[in-house]
N, C-alpha and C positions, 0 to 999 in steps of 0.2 A: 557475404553481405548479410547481416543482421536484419531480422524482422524487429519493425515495431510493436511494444505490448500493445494490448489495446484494455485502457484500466478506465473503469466506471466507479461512478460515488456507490460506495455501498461497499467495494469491494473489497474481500480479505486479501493482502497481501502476505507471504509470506519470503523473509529476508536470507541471505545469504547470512549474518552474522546477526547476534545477539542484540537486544536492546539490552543498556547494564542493569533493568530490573527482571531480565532473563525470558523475556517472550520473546518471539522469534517471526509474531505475529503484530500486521497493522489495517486497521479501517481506513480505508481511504474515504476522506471528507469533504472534499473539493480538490477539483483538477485545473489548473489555468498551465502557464509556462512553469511555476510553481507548482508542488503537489502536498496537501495539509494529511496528514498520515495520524490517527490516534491509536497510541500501542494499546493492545490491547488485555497487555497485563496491568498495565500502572495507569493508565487513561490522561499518560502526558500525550500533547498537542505537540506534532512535529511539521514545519514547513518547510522541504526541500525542495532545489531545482531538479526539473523532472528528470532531466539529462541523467544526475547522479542516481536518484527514484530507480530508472530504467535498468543503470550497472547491476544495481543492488536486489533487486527481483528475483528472486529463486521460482515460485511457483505465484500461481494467481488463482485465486477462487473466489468463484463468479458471486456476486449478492444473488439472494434468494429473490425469485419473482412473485409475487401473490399477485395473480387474476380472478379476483372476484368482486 
């Protein structure tokens, strides 16, 4: 049985496969049933269903906190 990610706005995504302008990397921008993903080579807007979002996930790196 498979763990659910657990993906926050802010967060670096990084993909199993390529975007075709070669980053490998996405900002996630909003989360609903939906997930709005901006690559972060080319700063195209992507909105997938999370289901798919979730297959596609290789790694996840947390957005940075600033408490001050």
């Amino acid at each position: 049985m498979s763990t659910i990610p657990i993906i926050s706005v802010g967060d670096i995504l990084e993909m199993k496969k390529n975007h075709p302008c070669g980053a490998k990397t996405f900002r996630v921008a909003r989360i609903g049933s939906d997930i709005k993903l901006i690559c972060t080579g080319c700063q195209r807007a992507l909105t997938i269903e999370r289901v798919k979002v979730e297959k596609m996930i290789k790694k996840i790196i947390p957005a940075e906190k600033t408490d001050e």
